[in-house]
C-alpha positions as MATLAB code, in Angstrom:
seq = 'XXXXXXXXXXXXXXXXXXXXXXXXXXXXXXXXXXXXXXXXXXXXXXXXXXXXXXXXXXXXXXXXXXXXXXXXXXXXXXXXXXXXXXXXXXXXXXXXXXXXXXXXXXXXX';
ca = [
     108.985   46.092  116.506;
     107.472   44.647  113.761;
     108.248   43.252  110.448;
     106.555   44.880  107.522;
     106.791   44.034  103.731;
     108.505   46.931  102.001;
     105.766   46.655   99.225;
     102.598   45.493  101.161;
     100.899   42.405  100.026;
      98.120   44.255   99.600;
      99.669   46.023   96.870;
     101.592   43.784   95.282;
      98.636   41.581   94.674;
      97.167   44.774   93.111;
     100.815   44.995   91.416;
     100.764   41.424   89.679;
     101.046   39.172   92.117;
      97.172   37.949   91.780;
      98.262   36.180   88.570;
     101.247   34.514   90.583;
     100.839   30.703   91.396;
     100.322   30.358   95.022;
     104.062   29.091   95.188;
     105.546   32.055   93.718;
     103.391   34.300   95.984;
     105.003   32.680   99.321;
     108.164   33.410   97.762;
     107.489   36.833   98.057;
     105.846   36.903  101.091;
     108.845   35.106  102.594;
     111.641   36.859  100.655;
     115.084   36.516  102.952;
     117.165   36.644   99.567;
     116.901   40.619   99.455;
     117.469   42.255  102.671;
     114.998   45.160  101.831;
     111.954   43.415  101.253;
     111.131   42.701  104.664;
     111.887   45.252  107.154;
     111.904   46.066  110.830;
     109.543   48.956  111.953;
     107.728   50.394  115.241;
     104.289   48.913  114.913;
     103.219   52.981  114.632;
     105.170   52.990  111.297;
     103.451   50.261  110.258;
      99.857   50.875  111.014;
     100.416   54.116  109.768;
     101.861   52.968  106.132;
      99.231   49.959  106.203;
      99.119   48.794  102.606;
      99.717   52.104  100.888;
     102.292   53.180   97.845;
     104.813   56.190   98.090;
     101.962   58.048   96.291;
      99.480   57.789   99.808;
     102.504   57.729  102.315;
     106.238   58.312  103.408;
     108.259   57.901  106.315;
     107.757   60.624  108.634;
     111.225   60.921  108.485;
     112.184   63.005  105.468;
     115.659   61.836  105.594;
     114.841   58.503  105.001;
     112.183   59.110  101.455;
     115.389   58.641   99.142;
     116.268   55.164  100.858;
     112.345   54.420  100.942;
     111.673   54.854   97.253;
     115.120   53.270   95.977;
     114.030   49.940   98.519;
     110.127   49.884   97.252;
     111.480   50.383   93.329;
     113.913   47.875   93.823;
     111.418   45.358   95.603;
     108.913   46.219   92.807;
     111.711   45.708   89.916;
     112.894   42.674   91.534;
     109.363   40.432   91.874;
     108.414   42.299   88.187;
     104.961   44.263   89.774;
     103.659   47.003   88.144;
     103.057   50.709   89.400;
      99.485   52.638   88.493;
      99.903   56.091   87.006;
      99.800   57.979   90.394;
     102.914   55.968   91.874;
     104.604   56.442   88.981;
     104.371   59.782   89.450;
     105.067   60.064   92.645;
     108.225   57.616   92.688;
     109.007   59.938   89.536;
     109.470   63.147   91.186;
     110.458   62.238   94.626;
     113.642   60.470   92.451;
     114.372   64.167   91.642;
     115.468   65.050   94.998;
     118.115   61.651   95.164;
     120.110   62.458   91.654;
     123.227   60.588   92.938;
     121.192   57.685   93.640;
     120.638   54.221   91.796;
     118.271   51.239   92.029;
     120.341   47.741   92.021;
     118.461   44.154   92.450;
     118.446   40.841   91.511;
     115.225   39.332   89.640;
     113.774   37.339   92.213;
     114.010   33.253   91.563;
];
């Protein structure tokens, strides 16, 4: 198993977090406070979702997208990072298929 960051650093470096002080980007690369940002996967899930967005990848498991978007929105919402046009998109009409779902979270400290 390993531990993977719901929203790679990768991308949320491209999401914001490059203009973050190097204090507030720890806090998000450490976040305990929200049980979704950090979260256990086979080291096959997580070579194969690298540092991609919902737009480039998905859980193999179709079951699981609805949980997956509503965890990387909410982990996106929470820290304030942006999403480019495409993952917009993409978060937009996956959403379509989850129409009894909703996106809680607490702004991050």
């Amino acid at each position: 198993m390993d531990v993977d960051h719901m929203v790679p650093l990768p991308e949320a470096w491209d999401s914001g977090a490059s203009q973050w002080t190097a204090a507030r980007r720890e806090a998000y690369a450490n976040d305990l406070a929200d049980p979704r940002a950090l979260v256990a996967v086979s080291a096959a899930a997580h070579r194969s979702k690298a540092d991609q967005d919902p737009a480039q990848w998905l859980p193999p498991n179709t079951k699981a997208t609805c949980r997956y978007i509503v965890e990387w929105t909410a982990v996106k919402v929470r820290w304030s990072l942006t999403a480019d046009t495409e993952e917009r998109e993409s978060l937009t009409r996956l959403a379509e298929a989850c129409p009894d779902t909703t996106v809680t979270y607490t702004p991050a400290p």
